[in-house]
N, CA, C and O atoms as a printed pandas DataFrame, in Angstrom:
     atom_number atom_name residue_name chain_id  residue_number  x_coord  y_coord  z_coord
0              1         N          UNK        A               1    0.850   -1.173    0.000
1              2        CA          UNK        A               1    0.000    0.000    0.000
2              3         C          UNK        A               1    0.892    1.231    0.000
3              4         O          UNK        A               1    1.718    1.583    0.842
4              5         N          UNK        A               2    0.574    1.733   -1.006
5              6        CA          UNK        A               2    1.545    3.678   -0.950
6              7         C          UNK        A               2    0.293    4.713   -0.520
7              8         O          UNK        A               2   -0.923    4.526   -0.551
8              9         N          UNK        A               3    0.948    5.683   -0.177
9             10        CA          UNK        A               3    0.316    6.578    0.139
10            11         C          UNK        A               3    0.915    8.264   -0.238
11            12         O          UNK        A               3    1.701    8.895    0.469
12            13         N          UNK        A               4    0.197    8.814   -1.735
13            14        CA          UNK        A               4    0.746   10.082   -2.473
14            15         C          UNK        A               4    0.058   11.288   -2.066
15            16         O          UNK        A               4   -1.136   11.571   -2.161
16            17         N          UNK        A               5    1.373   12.178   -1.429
17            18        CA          UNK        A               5    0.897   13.166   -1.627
18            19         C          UNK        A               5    1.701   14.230   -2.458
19            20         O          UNK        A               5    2.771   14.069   -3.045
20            21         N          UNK        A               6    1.061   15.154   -2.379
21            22        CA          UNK        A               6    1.498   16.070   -4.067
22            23         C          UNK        A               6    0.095   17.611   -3.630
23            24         O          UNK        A               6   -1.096   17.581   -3.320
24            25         N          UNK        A               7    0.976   18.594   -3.814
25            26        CA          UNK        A               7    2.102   18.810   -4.454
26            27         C          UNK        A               7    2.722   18.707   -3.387
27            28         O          UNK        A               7    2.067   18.734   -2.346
28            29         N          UNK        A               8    4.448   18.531   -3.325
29            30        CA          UNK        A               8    5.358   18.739   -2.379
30            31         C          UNK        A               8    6.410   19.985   -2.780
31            32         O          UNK        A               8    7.118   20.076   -3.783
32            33         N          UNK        A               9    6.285   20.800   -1.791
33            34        CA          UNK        A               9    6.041   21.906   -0.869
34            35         C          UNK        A               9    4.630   22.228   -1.782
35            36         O          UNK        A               9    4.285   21.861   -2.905
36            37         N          UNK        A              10    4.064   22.989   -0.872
37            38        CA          UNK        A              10    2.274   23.029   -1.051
38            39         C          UNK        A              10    2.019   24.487   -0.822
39            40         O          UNK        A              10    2.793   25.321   -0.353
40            41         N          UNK        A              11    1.120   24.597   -1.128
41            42        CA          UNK        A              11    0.475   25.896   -0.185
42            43         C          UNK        A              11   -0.990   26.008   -0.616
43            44         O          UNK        A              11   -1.609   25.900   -1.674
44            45         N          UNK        A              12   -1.269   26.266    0.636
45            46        CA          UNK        A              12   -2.626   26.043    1.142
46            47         C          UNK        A              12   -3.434   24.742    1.031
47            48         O          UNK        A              12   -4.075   24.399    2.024
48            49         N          UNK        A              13   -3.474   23.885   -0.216
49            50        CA          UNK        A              13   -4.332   22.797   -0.257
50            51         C          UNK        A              13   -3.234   21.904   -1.045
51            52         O          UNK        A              13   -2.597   22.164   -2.066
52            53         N          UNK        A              14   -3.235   20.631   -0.117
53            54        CA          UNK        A              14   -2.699   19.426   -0.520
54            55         C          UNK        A              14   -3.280   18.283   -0.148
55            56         O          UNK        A              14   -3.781   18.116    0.964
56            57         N          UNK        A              15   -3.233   17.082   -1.426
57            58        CA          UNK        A              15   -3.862   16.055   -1.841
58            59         C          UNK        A              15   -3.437   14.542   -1.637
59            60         O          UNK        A              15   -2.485   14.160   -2.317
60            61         N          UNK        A              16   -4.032   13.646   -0.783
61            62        CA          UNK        A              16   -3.290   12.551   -0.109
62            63         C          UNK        A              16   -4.187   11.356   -1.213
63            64         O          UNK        A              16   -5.398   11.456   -1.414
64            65         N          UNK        A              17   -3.581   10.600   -1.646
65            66        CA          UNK        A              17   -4.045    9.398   -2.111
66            67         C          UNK        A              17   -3.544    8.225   -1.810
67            68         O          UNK        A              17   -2.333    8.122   -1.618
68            69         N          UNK        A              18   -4.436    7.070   -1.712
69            70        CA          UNK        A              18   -4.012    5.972   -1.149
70            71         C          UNK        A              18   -5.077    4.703   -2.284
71            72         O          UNK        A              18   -5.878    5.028   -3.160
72            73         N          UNK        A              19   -4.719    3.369   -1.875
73            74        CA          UNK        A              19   -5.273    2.185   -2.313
74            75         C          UNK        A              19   -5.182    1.222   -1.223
75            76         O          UNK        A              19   -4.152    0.791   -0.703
76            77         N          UNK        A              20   -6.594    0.893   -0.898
77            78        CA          UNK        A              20   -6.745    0.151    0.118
78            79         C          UNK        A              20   -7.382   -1.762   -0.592
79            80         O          UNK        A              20   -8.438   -2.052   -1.155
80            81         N          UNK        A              21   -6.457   -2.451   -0.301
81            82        CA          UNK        A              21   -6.892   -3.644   -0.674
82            83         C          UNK        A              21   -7.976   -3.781   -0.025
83            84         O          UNK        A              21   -8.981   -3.502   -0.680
84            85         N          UNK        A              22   -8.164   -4.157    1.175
85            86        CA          UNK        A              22   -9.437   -4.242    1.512
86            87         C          UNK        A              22  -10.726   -2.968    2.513
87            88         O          UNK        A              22  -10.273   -1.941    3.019
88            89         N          UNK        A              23  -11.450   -3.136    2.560
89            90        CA          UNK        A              23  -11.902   -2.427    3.298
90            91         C          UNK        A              23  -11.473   -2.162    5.124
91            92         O          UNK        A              23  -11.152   -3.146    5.791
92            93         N          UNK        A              24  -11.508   -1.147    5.590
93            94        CA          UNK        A              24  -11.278   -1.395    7.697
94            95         C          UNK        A              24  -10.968    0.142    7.895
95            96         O          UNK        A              24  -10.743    0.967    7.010
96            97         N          UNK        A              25  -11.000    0.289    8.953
97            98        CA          UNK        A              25  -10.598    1.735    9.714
98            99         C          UNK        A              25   -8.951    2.452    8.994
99           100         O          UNK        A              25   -7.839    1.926    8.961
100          101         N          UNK        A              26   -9.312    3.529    8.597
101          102        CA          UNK        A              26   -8.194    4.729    8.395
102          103         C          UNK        A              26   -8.001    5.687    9.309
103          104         O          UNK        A              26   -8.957    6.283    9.806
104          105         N          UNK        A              27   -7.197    5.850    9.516
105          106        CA          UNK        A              27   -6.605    7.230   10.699
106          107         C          UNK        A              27   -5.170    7.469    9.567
107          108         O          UNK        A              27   -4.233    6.772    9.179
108          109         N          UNK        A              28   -5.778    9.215    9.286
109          110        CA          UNK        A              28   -4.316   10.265    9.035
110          111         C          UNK        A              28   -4.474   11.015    9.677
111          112         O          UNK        A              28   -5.553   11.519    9.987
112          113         N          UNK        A              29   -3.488   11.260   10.017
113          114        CA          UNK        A              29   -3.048   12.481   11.176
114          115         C          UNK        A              29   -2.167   13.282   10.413
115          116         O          UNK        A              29   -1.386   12.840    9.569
116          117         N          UNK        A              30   -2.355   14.852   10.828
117          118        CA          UNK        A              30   -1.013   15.511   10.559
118          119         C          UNK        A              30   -0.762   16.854   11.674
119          120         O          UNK        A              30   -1.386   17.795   12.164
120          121         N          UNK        A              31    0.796   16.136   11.696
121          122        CA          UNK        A              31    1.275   17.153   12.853
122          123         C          UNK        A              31    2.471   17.921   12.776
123          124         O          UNK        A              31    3.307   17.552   11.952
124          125         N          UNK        A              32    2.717   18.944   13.496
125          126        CA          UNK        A              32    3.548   20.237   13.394
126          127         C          UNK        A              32    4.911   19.865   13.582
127          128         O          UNK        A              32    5.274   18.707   13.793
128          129         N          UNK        A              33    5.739   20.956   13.496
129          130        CA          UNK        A              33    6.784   20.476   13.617
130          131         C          UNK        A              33    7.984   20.018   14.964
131          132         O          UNK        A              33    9.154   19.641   15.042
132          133         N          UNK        A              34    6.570   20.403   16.101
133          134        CA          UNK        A              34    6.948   19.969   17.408
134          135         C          UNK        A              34    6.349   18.131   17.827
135          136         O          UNK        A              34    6.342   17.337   18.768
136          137         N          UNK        A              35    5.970   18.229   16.564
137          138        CA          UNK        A              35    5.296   16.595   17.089
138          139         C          UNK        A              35    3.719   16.506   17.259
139          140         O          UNK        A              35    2.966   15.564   17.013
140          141         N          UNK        A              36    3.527   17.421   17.616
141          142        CA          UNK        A              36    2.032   18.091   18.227
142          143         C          UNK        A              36    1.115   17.466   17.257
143          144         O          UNK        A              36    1.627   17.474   16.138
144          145         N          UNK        A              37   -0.150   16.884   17.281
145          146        CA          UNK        A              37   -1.176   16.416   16.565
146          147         C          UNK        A              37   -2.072   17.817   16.292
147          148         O          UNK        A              37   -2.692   18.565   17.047
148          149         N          UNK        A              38   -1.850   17.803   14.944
149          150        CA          UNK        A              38   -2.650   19.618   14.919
150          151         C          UNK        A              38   -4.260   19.081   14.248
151          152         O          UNK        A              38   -5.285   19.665   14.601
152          153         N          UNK        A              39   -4.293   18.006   13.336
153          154        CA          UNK        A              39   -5.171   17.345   12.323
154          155         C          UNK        A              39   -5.479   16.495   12.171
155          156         O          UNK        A              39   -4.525   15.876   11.698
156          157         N          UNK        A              40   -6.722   15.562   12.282
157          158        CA          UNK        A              40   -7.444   14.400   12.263
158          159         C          UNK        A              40   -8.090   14.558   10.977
159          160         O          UNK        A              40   -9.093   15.270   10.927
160          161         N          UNK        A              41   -7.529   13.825    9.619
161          162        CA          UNK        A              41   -7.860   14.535    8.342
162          163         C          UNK        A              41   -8.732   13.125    8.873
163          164         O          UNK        A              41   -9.644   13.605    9.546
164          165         N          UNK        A              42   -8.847   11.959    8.884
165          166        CA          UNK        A              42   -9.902   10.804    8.818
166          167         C          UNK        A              42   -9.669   10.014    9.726
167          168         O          UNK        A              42   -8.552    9.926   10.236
168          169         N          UNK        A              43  -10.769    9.242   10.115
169          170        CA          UNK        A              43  -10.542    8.444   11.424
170          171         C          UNK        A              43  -11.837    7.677   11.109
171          172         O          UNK        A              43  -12.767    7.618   11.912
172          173         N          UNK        A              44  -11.850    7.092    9.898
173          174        CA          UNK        A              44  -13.174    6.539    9.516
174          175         C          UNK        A              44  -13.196    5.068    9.028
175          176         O          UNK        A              44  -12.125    4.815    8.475
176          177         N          UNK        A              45  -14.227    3.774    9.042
177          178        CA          UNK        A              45  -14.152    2.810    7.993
178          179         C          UNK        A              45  -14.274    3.366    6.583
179          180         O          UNK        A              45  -15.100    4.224    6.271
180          181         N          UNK        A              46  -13.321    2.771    5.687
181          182        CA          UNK        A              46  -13.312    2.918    4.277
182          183         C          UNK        A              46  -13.361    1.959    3.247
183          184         O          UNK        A              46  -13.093    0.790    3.526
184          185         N          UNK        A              47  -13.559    2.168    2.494
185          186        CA          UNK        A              47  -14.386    0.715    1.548
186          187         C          UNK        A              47  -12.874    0.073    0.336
187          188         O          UNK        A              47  -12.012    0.935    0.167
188          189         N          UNK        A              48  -12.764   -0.519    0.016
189          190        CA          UNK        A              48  -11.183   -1.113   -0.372
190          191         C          UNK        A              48  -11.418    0.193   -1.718
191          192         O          UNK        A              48  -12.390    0.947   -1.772
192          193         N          UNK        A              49  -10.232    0.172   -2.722
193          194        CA          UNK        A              49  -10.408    1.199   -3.237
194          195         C          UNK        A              49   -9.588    2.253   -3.481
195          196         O          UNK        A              49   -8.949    2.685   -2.521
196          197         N          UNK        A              50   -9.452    2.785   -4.585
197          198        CA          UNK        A              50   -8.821    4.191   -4.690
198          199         C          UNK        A              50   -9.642    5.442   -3.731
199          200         O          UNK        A              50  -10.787    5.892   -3.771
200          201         N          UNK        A              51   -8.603    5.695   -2.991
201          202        CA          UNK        A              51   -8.900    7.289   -1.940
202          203         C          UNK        A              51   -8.470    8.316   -2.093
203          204         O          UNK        A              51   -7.439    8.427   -2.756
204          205         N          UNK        A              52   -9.050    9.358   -1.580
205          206        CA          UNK        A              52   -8.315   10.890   -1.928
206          207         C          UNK        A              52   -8.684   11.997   -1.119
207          208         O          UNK        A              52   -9.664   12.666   -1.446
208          209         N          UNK        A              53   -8.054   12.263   -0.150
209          210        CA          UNK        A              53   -8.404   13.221    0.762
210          211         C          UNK        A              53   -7.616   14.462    0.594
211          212         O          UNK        A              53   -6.590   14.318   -0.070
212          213         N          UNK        A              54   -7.889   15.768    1.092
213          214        CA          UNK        A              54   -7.525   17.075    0.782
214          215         C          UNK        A              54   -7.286   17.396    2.317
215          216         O          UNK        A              54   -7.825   16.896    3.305
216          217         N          UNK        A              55   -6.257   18.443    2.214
217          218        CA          UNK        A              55   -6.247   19.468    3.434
218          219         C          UNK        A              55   -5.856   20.630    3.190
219          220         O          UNK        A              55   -4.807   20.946    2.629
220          221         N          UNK        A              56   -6.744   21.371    3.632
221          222        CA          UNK        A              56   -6.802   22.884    3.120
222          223         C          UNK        A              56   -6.260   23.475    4.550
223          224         O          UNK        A              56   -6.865   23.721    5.593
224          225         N          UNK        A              57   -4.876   23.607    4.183
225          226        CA          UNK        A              57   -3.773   24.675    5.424
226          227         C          UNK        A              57   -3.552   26.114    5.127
227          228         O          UNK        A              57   -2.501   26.720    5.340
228          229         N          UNK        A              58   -5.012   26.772    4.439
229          230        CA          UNK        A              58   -4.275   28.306    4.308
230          231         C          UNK        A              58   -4.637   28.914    5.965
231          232         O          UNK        A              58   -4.742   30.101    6.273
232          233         N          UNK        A              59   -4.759   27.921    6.728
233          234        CA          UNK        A              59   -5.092   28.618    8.264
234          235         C          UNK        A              59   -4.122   28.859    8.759
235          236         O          UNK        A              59   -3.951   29.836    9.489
236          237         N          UNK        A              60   -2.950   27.699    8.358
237          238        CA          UNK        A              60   -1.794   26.998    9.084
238          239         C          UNK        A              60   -0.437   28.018    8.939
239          240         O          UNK        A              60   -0.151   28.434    7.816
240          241         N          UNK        A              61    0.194   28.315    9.841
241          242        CA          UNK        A              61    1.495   29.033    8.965
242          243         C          UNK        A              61    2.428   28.045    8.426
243          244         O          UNK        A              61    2.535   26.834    8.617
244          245         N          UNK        A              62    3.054   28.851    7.727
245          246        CA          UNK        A              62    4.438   28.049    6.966
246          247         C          UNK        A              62    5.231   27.503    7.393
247          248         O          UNK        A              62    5.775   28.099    8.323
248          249         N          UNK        A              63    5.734   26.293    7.094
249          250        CA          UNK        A              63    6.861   25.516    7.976
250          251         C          UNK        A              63    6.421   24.070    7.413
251          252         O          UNK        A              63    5.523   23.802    6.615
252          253         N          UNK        A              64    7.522   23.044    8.215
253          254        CA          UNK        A              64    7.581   21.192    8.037
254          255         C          UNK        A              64    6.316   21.151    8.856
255          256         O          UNK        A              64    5.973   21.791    9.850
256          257         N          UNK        A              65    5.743   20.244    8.172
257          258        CA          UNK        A              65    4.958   19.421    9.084
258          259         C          UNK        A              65    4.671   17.351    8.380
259          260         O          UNK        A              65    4.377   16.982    7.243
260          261         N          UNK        A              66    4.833   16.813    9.182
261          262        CA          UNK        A              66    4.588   15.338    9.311
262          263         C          UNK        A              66    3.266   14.935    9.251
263          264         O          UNK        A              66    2.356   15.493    9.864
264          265         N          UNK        A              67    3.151   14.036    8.572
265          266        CA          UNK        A              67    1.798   13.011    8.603
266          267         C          UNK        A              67    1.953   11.510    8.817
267          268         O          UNK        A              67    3.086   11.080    8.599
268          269         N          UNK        A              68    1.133   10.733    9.158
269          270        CA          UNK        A              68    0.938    9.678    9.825
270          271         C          UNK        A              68   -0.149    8.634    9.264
271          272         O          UNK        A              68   -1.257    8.937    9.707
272          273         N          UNK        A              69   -0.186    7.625    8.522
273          274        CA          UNK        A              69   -1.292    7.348    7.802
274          275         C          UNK        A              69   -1.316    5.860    8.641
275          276         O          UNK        A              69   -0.293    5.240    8.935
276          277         N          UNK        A              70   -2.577    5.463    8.933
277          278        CA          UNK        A              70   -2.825    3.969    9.092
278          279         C          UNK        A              70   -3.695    3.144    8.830
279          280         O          UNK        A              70   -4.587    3.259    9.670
280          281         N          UNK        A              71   -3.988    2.131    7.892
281          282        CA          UNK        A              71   -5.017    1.270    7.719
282          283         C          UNK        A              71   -4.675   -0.303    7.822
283          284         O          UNK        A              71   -3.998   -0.938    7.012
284          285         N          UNK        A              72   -5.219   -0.739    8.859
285          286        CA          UNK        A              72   -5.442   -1.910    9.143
286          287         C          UNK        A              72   -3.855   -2.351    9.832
287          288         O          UNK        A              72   -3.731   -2.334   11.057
288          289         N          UNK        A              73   -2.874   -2.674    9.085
289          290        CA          UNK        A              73   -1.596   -3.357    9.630
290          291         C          UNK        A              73   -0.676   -2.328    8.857
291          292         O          UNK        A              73    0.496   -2.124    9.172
292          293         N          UNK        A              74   -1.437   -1.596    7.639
293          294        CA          UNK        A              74   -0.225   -0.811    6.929
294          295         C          UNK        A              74   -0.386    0.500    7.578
295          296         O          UNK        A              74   -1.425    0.900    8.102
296          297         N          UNK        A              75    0.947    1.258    7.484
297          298        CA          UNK        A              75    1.166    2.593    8.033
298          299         C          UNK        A              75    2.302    3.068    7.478
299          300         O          UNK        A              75    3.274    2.331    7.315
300          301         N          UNK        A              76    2.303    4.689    7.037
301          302        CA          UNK        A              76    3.160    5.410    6.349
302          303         C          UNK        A              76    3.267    6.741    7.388
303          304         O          UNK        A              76    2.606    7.381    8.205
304          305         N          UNK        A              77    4.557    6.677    6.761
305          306        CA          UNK        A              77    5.036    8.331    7.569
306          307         C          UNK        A              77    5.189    9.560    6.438
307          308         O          UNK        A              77    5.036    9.185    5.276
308          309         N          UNK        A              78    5.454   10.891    6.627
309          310        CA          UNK        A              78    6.253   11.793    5.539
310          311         C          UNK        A              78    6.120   12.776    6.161
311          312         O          UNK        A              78    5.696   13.033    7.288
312          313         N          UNK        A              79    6.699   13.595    4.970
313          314        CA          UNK        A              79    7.171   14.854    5.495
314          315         C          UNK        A              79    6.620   16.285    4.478
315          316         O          UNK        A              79    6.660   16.144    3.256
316          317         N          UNK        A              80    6.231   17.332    4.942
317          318        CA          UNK        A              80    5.340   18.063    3.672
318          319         C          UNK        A              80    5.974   19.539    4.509
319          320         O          UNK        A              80    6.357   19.685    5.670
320          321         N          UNK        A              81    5.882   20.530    3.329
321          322        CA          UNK        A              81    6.353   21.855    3.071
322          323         C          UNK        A              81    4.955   22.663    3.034
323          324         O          UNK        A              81    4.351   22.511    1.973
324          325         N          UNK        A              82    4.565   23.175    3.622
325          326        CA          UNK        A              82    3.779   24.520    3.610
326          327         C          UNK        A              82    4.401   25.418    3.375
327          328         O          UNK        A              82    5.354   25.714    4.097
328          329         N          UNK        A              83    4.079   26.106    2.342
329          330        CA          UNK        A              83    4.523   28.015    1.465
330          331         C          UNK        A              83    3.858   28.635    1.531
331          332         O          UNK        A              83    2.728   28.506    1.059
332          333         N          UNK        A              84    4.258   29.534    2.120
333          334        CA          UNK        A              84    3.085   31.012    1.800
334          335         C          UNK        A              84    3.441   32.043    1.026
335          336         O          UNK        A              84    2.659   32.976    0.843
């Protein structure tokens, strides 16, 4: 399972895609650059499948921030650029 996001460095709205073999619970998180959990983009059952979630950070200031993806046994990490 991969998990794309794009654009990298971003500003304001960036786009997470994933493929889930089967259906079960997703949790992404994304957090600051202290570690801090700033975002609960999903925390939902999802149906197997091409996915695509958005996060719209023109709230957020500029800087690294980390995300955290998990479904079922698979889990991804990264790293994303906010520009203003």
């Amino acid at each position: 399972m991969t998990i794309n996001f794009y654009p990298n460095p971003f500003k304001d709205v960036a786009i997470f895609e994933y493929e889930l073999e089967k259906s079960g619970l997703v949790t992404l998180k994304i957090f600051n650059h202290l570690g801090q959990e700033i975002m609960m983009l999903v925390n939902e059952k999802q149906a197997a499948g091409k996915q695509q979630v958005s996060w719209n950070a023109k709230n957020f200031p500029a800087g690294i921030y980390s995300y955290r993806f998990q479904a079922d046994n698979q889990a991804g990490t990264g790293k994303m650029i906010l520009m203003k």
